[in-house]
Each structure stands twice: as C-alpha cells, then as structure tokens.
C-alpha positions as CSV (number, residue, x, y, z in Angstrom):
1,X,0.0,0.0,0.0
2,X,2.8,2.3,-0.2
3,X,5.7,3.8,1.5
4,X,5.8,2.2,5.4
5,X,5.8,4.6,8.1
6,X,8.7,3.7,9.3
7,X,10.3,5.1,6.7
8,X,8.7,8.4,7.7
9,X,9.7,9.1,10.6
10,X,13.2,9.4,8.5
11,X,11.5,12.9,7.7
12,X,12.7,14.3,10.7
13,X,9.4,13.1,13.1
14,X,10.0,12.4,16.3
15,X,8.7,9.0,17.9
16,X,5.9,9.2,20.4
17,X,6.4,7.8,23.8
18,X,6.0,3.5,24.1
19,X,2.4,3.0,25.2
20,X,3.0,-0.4,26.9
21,X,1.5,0.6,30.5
22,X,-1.2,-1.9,30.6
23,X,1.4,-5.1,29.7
24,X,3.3,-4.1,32.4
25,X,-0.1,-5.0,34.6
26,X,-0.6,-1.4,35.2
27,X,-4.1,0.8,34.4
28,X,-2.5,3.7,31.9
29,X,-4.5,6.9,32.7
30,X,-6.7,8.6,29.7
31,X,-3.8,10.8,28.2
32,X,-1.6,7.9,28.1
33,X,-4.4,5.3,26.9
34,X,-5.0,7.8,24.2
35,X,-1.2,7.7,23.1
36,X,-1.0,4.3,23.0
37,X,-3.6,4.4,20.3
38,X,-2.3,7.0,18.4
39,X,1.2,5.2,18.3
40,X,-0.9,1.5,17.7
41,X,-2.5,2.9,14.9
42,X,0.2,4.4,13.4
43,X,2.6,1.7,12.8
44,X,0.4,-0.1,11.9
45,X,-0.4,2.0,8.8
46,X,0.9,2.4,5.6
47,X,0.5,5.3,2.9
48,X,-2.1,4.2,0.3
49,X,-1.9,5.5,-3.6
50,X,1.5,4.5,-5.8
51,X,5.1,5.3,-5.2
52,X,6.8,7.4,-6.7
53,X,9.5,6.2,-9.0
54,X,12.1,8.2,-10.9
55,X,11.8,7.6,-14.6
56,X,14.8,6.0,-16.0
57,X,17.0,7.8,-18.3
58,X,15.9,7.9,-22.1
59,X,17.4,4.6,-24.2
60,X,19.7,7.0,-26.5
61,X,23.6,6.7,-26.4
62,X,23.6,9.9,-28.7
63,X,22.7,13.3,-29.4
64,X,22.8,12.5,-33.4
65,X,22.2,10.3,-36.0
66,X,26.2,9.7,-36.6
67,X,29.0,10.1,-34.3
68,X,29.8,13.9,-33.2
69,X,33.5,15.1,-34.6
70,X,35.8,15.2,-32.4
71,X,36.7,18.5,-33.1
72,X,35.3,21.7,-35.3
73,X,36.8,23.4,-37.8
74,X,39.7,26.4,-36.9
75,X,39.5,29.1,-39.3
76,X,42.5,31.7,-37.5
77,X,41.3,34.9,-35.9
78,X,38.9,36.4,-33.5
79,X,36.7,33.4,-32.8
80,X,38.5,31.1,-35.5
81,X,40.3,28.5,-32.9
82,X,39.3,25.0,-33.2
83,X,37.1,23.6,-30.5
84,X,36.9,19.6,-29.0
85,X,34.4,18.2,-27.6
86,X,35.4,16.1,-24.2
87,X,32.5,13.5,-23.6
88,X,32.0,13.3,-20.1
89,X,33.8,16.3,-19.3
90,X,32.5,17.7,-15.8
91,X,30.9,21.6,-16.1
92,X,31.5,24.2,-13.6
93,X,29.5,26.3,-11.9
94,X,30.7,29.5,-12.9
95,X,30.9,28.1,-17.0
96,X,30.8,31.7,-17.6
97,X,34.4,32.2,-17.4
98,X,35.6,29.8,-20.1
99,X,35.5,33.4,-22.0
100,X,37.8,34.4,-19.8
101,X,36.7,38.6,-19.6
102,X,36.4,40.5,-16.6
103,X,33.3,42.4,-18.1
104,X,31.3,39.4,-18.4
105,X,32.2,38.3,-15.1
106,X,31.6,41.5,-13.8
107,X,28.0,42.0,-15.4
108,X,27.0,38.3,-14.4
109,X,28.0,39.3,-10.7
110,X,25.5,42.1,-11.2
111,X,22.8,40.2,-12.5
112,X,23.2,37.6,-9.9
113,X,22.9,40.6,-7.1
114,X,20.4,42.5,-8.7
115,X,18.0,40.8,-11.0
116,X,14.4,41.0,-9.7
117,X,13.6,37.5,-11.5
118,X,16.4,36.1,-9.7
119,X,15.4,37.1,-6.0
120,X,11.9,35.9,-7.3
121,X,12.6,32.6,-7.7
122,X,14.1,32.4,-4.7
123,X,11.5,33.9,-2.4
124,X,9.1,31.4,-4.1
125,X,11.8,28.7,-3.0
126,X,11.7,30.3,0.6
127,X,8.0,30.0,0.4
128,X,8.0,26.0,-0.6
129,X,10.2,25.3,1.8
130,X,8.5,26.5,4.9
131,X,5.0,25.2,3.6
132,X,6.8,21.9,3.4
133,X,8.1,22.8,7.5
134,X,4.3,23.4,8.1
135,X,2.8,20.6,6.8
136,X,5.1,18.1,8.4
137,X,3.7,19.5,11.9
138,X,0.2,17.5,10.9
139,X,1.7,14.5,11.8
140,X,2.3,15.1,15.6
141,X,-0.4,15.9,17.9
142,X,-1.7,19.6,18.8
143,X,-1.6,21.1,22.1
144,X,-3.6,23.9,23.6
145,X,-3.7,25.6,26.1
146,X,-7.4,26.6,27.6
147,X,-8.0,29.5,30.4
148,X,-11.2,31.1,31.8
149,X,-12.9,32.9,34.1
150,X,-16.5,32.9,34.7
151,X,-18.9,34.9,37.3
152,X,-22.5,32.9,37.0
153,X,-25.2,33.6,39.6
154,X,-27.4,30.4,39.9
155,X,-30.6,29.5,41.4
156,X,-31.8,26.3,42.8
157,X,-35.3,26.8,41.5
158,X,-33.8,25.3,37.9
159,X,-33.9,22.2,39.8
160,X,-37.5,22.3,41.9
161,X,-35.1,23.7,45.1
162,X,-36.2,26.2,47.5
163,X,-33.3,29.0,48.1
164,X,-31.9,32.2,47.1
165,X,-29.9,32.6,44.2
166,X,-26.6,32.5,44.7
167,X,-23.6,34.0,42.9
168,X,-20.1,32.4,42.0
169,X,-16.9,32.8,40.0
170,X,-15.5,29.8,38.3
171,X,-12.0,29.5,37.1
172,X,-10.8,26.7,34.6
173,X,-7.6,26.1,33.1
174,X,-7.1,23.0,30.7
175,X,-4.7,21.5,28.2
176,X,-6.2,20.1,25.0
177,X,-4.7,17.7,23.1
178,X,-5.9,16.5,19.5
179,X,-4.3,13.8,17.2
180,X,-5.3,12.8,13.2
181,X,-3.6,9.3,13.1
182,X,-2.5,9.1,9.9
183,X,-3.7,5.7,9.5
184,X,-3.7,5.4,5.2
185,X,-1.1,7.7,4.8
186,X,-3.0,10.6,3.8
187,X,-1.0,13.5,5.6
188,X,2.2,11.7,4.6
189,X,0.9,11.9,0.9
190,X,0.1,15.5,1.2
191,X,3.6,15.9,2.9
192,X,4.5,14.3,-0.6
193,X,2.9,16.6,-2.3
194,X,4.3,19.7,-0.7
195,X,8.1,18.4,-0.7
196,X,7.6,17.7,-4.2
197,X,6.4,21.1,-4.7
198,X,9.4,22.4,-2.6
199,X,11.9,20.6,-5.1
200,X,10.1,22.0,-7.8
201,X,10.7,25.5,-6.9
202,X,14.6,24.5,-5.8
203,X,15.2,23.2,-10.0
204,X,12.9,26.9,-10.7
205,X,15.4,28.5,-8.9
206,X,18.3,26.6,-10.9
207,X,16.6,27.4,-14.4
208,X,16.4,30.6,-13.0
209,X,20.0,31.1,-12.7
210,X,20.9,29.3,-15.6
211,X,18.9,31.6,-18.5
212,X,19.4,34.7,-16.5
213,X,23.3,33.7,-16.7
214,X,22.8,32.6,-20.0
215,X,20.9,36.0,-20.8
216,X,23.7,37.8,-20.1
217,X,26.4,35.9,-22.2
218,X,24.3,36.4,-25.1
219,X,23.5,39.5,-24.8
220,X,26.9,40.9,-24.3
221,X,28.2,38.7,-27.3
222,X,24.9,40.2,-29.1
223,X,26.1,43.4,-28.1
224,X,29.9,43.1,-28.9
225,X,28.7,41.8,-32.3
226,X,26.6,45.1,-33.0
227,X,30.0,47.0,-32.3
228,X,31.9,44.9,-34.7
229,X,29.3,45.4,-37.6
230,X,29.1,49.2,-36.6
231,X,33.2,49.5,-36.7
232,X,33.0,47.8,-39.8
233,X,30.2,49.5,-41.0
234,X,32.4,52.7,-40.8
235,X,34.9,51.6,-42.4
236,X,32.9,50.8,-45.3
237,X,31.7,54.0,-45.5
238,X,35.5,55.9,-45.2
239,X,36.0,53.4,-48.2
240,X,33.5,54.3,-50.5
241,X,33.5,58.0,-49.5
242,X,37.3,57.6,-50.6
243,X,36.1,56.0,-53.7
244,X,33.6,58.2,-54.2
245,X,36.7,61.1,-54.6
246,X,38.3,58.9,-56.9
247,X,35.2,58.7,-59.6
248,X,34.6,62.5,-59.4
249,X,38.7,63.2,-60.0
250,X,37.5,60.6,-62.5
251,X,34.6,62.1,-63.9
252,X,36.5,65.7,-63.8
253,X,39.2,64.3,-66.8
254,X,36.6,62.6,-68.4
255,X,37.4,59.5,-67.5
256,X,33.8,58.4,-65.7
257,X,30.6,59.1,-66.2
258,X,28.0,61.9,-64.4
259,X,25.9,58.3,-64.1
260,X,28.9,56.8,-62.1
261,X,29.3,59.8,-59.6
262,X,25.5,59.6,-59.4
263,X,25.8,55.7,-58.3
264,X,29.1,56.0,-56.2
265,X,27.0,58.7,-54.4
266,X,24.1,56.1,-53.8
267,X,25.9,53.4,-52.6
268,X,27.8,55.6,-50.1
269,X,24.5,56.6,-49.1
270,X,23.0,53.6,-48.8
271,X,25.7,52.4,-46.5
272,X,25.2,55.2,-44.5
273,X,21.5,54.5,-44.2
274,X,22.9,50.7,-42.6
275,X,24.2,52.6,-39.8
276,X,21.2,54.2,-37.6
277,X,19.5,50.5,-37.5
278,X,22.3,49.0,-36.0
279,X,23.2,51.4,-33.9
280,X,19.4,51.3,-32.6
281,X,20.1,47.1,-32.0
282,X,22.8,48.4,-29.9
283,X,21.1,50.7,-27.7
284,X,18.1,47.8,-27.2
285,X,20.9,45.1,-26.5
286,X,22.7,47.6,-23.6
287,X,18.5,48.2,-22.3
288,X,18.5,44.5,-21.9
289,X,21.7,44.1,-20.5
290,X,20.7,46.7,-18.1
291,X,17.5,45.2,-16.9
292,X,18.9,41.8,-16.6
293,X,21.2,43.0,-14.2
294,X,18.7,44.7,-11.9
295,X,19.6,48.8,-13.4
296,X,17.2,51.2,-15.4
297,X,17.7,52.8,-18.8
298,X,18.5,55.7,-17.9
299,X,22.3,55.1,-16.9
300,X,25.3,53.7,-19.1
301,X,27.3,50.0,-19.4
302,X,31.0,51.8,-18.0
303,X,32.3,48.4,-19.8
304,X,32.5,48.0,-24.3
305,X,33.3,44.7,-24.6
306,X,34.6,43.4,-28.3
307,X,34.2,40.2,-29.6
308,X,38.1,40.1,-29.8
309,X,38.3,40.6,-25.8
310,X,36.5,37.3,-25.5
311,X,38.5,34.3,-25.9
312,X,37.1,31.3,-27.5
313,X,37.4,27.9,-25.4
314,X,39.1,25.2,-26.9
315,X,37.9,22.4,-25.1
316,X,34.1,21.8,-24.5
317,X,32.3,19.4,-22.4
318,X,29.6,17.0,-23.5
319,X,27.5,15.3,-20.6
320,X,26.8,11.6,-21.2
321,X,23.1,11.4,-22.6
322,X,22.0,9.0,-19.4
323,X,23.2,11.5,-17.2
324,X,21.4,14.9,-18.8
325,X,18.4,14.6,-17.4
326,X,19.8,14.9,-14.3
327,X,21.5,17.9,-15.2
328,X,18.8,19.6,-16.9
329,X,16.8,21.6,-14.4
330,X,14.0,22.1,-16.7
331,X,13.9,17.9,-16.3
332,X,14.2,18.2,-12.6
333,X,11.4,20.5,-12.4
334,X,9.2,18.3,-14.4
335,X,10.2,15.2,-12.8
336,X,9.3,17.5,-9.3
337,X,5.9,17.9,-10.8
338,X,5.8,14.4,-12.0
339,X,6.3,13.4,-8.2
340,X,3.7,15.8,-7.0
341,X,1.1,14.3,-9.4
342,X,1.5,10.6,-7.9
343,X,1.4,11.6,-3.7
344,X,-1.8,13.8,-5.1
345,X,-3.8,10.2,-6.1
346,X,-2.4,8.8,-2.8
347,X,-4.2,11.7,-1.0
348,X,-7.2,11.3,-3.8
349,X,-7.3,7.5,-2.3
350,X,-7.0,7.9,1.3
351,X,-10.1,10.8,1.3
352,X,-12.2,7.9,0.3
353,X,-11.1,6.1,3.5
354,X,-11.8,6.4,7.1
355,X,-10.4,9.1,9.7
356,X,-10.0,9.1,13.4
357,X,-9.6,11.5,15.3
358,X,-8.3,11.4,18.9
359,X,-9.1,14.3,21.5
360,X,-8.0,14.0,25.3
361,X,-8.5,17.1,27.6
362,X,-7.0,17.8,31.1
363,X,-7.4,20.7,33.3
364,X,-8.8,22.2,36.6
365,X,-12.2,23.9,37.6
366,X,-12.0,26.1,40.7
367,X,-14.1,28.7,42.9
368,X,-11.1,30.4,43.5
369,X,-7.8,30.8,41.5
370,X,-5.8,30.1,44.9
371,X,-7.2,26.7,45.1
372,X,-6.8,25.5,41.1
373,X,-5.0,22.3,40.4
374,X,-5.9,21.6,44.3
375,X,-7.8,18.4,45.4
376,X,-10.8,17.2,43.9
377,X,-11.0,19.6,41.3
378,X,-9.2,17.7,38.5
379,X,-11.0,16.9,35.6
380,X,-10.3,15.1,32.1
381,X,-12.1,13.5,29.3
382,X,-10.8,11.3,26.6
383,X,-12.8,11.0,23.3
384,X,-12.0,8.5,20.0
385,X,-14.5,9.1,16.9
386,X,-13.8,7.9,13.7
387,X,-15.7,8.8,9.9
388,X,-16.3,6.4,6.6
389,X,-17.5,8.4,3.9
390,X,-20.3,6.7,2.5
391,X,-21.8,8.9,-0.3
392,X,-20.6,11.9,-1.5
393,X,-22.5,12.2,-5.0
394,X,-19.5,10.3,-6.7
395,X,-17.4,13.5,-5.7
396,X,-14.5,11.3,-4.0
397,X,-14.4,8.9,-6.5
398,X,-14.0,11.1,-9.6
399,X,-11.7,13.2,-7.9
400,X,-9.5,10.0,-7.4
401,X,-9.7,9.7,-11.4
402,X,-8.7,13.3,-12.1
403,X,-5.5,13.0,-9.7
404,X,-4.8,10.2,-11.9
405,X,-5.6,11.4,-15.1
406,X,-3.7,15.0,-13.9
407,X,-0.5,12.4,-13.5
408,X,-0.7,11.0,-17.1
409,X,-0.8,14.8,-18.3
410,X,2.3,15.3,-16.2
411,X,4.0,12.7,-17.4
412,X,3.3,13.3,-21.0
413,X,4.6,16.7,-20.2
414,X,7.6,15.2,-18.3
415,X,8.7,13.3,-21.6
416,X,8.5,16.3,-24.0
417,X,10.4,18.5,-21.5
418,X,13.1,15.4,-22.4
419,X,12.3,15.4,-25.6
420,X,13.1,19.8,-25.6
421,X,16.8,18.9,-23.6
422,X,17.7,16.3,-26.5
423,X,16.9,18.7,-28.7
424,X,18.5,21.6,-27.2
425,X,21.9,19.6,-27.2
426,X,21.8,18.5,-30.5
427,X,20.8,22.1,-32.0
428,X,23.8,23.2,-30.2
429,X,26.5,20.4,-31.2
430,X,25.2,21.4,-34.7
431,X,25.7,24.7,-34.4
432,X,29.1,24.9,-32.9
433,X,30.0,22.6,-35.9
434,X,28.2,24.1,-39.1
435,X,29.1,27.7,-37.5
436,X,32.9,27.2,-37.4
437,X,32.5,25.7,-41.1
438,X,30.6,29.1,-41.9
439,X,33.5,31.1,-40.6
440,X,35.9,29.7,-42.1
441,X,34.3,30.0,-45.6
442,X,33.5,33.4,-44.8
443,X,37.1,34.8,-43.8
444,X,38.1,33.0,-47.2
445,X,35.7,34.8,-49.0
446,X,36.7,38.1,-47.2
447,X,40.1,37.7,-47.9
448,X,39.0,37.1,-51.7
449,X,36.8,40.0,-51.7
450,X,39.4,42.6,-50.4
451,X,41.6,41.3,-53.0
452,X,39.6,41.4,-55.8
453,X,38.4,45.0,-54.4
454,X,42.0,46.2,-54.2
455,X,42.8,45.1,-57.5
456,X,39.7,46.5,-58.8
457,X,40.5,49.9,-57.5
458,X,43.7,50.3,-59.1
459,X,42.8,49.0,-62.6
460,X,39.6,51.4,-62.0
461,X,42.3,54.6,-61.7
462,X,43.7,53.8,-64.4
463,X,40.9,53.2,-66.5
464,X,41.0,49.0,-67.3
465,X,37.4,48.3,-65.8
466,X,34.6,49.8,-66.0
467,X,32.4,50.9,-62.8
468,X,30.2,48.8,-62.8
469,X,32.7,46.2,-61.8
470,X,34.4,48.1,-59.7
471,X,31.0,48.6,-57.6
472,X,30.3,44.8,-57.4
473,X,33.4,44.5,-55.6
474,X,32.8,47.2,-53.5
475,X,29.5,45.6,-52.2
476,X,31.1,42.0,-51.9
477,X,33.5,43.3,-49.8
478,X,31.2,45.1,-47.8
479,X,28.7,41.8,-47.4
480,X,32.1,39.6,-47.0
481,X,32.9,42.5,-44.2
482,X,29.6,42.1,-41.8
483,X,29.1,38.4,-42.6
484,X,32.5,37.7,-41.0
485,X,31.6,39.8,-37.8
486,X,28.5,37.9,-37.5
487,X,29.9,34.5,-38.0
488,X,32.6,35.4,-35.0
489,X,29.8,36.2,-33.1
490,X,27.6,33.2,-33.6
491,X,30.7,30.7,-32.5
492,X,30.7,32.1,-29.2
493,X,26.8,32.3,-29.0
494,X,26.9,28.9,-29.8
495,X,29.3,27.6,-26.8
496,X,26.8,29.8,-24.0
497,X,24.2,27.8,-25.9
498,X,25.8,24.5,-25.7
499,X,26.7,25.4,-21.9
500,X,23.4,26.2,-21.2
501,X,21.9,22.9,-23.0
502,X,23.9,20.6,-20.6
503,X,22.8,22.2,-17.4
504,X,25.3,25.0,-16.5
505,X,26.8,23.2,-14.1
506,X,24.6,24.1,-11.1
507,X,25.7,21.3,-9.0
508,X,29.1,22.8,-9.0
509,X,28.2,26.5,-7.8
510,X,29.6,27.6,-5.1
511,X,27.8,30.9,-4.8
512,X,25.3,31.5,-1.7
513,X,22.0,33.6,-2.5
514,X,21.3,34.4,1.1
515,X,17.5,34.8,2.5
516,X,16.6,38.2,4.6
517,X,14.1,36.5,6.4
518,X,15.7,33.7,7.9
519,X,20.2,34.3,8.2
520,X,20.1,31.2,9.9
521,X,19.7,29.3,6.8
522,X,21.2,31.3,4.8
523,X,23.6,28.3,3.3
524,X,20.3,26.0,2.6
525,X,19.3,27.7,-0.7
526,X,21.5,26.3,-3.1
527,X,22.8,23.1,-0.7
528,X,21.9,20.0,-2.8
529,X,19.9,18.7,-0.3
530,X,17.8,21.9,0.7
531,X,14.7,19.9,2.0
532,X,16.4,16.4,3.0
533,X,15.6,15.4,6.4
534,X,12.0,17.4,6.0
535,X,10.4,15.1,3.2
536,X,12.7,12.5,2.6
537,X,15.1,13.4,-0.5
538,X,18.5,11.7,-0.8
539,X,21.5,14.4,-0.9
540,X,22.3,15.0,-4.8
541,X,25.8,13.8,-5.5
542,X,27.1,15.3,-8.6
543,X,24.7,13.7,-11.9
C-alpha cells in the first residue's frame, strides 16, 4: 500500500512515547491510553496510492544520428580556434568564465545581485520550503492551552429547590490535546505533495539562474557583435566615401561618367542609411543588458566589450546522454511535478477512507484561582471518533480519477520537457560545428573579396574596368565584411548555448543567495539537499 511509516519518521518526526502501561499489569490513565492508540494505529499504517518512481534515463547513447566530430573546424582569428568536444567532461558552476573577460564576469555578478527574477525565484523557493516545515507538523499531535474565568449567579429553582440565588466565579484552566492518526497515509501523501512542490521551486530557482546567466552571455556577445558590424560599417563607409573622390577626379578628366558619380554617391548613401539601425540594435541590446542586471535605462554600461576581448574555449564538455536529465533543471522540475502528481492520487485515495480522530482534555475547575489544580477539582475526558464516507455524490471517486488522469498529463509533459533537452543539445553540437565551417568560408571569402576590391581599385584609376565592376566588388566586400563579424559572433553564442543545453553546471556553484528573512539558513538555498531530512530526498551527489 505504499511507503511504510517507518520510513517516515526518516523525515525528521519524532517518535511518540511507548504505550506499553497496561502489559506491564498497570491501568495507563486517559492521556496515556489515548497515546497508546495513536502510536498502535500508526505503525500499523501504511500510505495508500502508488510510489513514486524516478523515470529511467531515455534509451539513447547519442545526441545525433552519426558520431559527433571530435573537433570543429579552426579558421584563424577572433573566434576562429578550433574547439573539442570532451564526452563526459565535468561543467563548472561558474561556466561563464571559459571566456575568460572580466566584463562578463563583472555583469554576471550584477545580474546575480540584482535581477528581480532572480530574488523571485528564490523567495518562491523560501516559500516552498516552509509550507513543506508546516505541513510536516500535521503528523504530531496539537496542544492547547485553555484559560477562563467565569462569574454565573445560579438559582436552585432550575432544579424544583427552595433558596436564594446564589452568585459564584469559576475559574478553569485545561490542556487540550488533539491527534489525526495518519492511519492510510494521507498527511504523509500530502507531505508528498508539498516536498515535491518544494523541489520544484529548488530546479525553478536553478533554471532561474541558468537563463538569467545565459541572458547575459548572449547578450553581451549580441552586443559586442553590433560593435563589430558598426566598426565595420564605418569603415565601409571611409572606403566608398574615398572611392567616391576617386570617380569624381574621374569624372573631372573625363574619365567616368556623371551616371557613375550619381551611383558612387548612392551606394555611399546607402551604407550610411545601414548605420542608424544597428546602432538602434545596440542601444536595445545595452537596455537589456541593463534590466537583466537589476539597473534602469536611464544610466550607461561603464564596460565596451569586443568580440576580440572574448577568448574562445578550446575544449568543451559534453554530458553523457544517461546522465542529462539529471542535469537539466528544466527535467528536474518536471520530474518534481511528475512526483507531486503521484502523492496527489495517494491523497485522492486515502479521502475515500476512514479518519480518526483522537481528542484528550486535562485541566482544573475552581471557585477560586488560589485553590486550582488543588484536590478534587481535576478533571479530564478522553474521546475516540472515527468517519467512513459513504456517499458523496461520486465527488470522491471522480476526484481520485482526475489525480490520476492529472498524472498522465504530467507525465506526458515530463517526456516532451526530455524530448526539448535532447533537442537543445543537438541544436547546439550542430551549431558549434556548421558555425565554425561558416567562418571559415567566410574569412576565405573576405580575404578574396578585399583582394579582388584592391585590384579592382587600381585598374579602376587607371581606367582597365569599368564601374560597374568596380562597384560589385565594393559591395562583396562590404557583405564579405559584416558576414565575418556575424559569423565570429555566432561561435561564441553557440558555446553559451551548448553550456546552457547541458545544465550550467549548477551542482558545482559555489555561490550562496542568502534569504533576509531567515540568516540562519542562509547556506540552505542552493545546498543540494535543501529539504532532506524534512520530506525525505536523498542528498544529490554530482549527476
């Protein structure tokens, strides 16, 4: 029927006291008679509704059809080093600093300071956590404490006596103590339910991290790429303003046509009409990289980072496809929720049972408040009652179906969040490998197309070609130029993306996000094993 409740009191639940009185030969009193149910009852119980079992690992042994290449492509330059691919290679937490920049590190600080998204997720973690605290107090008994103080005037007539009325204080003080044995596992489901949800909001909080990290790297190699194209937007433009001198000294000795100053004149304005849209892609990039770490738009990044200030890595890990859905936190979340949905039919099954409920009460009833707890004014009562639902229009029972049906949805969900990480991984081996190729061809045909444009230049002076030939070049060049920029760019993109795919490394940070409300625990939010000891969770060794 489900988890035994021995294993339970592994949550942290302290045992009751041995109700073994009466084998001993003596009479227990209420309270202890009470206890000894309680405890009878509950070991002798067991948690109704299916356990919950971690699905096994996907049976794939690759990311792609064929084998991955050991290596990419080099191409020389900014961004052109070759990169290798080291299966099994560990991550680590800060994977950030593979690029090796002090402004990225410096921004990613920041962001992990500042960002409101951030300090969300970790509230809502904060949140989950103590729910779970809460809701692992409904297996131990609750206590009370009862005081009054009455002044009642009564008169014997209410019983046929002859007398005056006479007047009176009473003064009562009482414990109360009520217990829910947990007989069918019920409360421990719902513990379930809430630790599950707890663990849930831990792997948010990791996801969290890893795209607002993530964010950051590709916004900054988003933003260093806008420079490049702007730099060499410029130059373009100093070119064919140059060239544009040229045709009119041209045009002056007859040499060139009105019709060829006309089109020099268009295509330096046309380049210059390039330059206002990228330098609007710019300012949005630096708003986002602003707002991701926690500032307003109103103020300035003091750091211009180029894409030659970031070095490329050279080697590259690639997690073991039986072991990335433990890195994933997207797949931990959903395997959280995939948890949660199973205790939820457990508690679905166990509403449908019976309850107890246990009540003892133990106090004093005085005249006076000198004489309470004195002799003969002890009193006590001890109560058992229990409930079988009988009919509740079919309510119980259908409710019982939806939990169930509510955990085939989640586990359809569970295996196309798998499906996403798979596909996130290969995306990105692809990437890193069809982007260095591009690179390559594009400094070769960047290298061609400043040739070609050099030589067309100087046969241009001196009169071998006509325009028109000369302007093709110009605009190859100027395609070859940007293309080049934005092939750089896209390498390095492509490693935060392959970084991010595998997981981040979040079981490696070493980073504490510390909570306001509660220094004590300060360390817990990002300790592996945040909630172990509360609901049950074994302590996450490294996937």
């Amino acid at each position: 029927m489900g988890r035994s409740v021995q294993s339970m009191w592994r949550w942290g639940t302290p045992a009751l006291p041995r109700a073994d009185a009466a084998l001993r030969g003596r009479a227990p009193s209420a309270p202890a008679s009470i206890g000894g149910i309680a405890v009878v009852l509950l070991l002798s119980a067991c948690a109704v509704g299916p356990d919950f079992k971690v699905p096994a690992p996907p049976p794939v042994s690759s990311y792609t059809p064929e084998a991955a290449p050991a290596a990419t492509v080099a191409s020389g330059g900014t961004g052109g080093g070759a990169q290798r691919f080291e299966v099994g290679r560990d991550i680590p937490g800060e994977w950030w600093k593979v690029f090796h920049n002090k402004e990225l590190d410096s921004l990613i600080a920041q962001a992990l300071q500042a960002n409101p998204s951030l300090q969300a997720a970790q509230a809502a973690l904060w949140q989950a956590k103590e729910n779970l605290y809460a809701q692992t107090g409904h297996l131990l008994p609750s206590v009370d404490a009862n005081a009054s103080v009455t002044r009642e005037q009564f008169s014997p007539a209410e019983f046929g006596e002859p007398g005056a009325p006479a007047i009176f204080n009473l003064f009562q003080a009482t414990a109360n103590v009520s217990y829910v044995p947990d007989v069918f596992g019920g409360q421990r489901r719902q513990i379930e339910v809430t630790a599950a949800t707890a663990a849930y909001q831990r792997f948010q909080l990791e996801a969290t991290y890893l795209t607002l990290t993530s964010n950051v790297v590709t916004a900054l190699v988003q933003e260093a790429s806008l420079r490049g194209q702007i730099a060499a937007t410029r130059d373009i433009i100093k070119a064919e303003t140059d060239q544009l001198n040229v045709v009119r000294q041209q045009f002056d000795v007859g040499a060139a046509t009105r019709t060829d100053v006309l089109t020099q004149e268009s295509e330096v304005a046309t380049t210059q009409a390039t330059l206002p849209p990228l330098q609007k892609q710019l300012e949005q990039e630096e708003h986002v990289l602003l707002a991701l770490i926690g500032r307003f738009p109103d103020t300035r990044l003091r750091d211009r980072v180029t894409l030659a200030s970031l070095r490329l890595p050279r080697d590259l890990p690639l997690t073991l496809p039986s072991h990335l859905v433990q890195q994933r936190p997207d797949v931990r979340s959903a395997e959280a929720q995939l948890h949660e949905a199973s205790a939820q039919i457990g508690v679905a099954v166990a509403a449908r049972l019976p309850q107890f409920n246990l009540t003892a009460d133990y106090g004093s009833a005085a005249l006076t408040a000198a004489t309470l707890f004195g002799p003969g004014t002890i009193v006590w009562s001890a109560a058992a009652s229990g409930t079988q639902p009988l009919f509740h229009g079919f309510t119980l029972l259908h409710q019982e179906r939806a939990a169930r049906a509510a955990y085939d949805m989640t586990e359809a969900q569970y295996r196309n969040t798998v499906l996403t990480a798979f596909q996130n991984v290969a995306d990105a081996l692809r990437a890193l490998q069809l982007d260095a190729a591009t690179l390559k061809a594009q400094v070769a045909a960047l290298h061609a197309a400043s040739d070609t444009l050099d030589l067309a230049r100087g046969q241009y002076r001196l009169g071998a070609i006509a325009y028109l030939t000369l302007l093709n070049s110009q605009r190859s060049y100027a395609q070859a130029r940007l293309a080049v920029v934005q092939a750089q760019a896209a390498r390095f993109a492509d490693t935060a993306a392959l970084f991010q795919a595998l997981g981040g490394g979040w079981w490696n940070r070493v980073d504490v996000l510390t909570n306001p409300l509660s220094p004590e625990d300060s360390d817990a939010i990002t300790t592996p094993d945040l909630v172990a000891g509360a609901h049950g969770l074994k302590k996450e060794a490294r996937p």
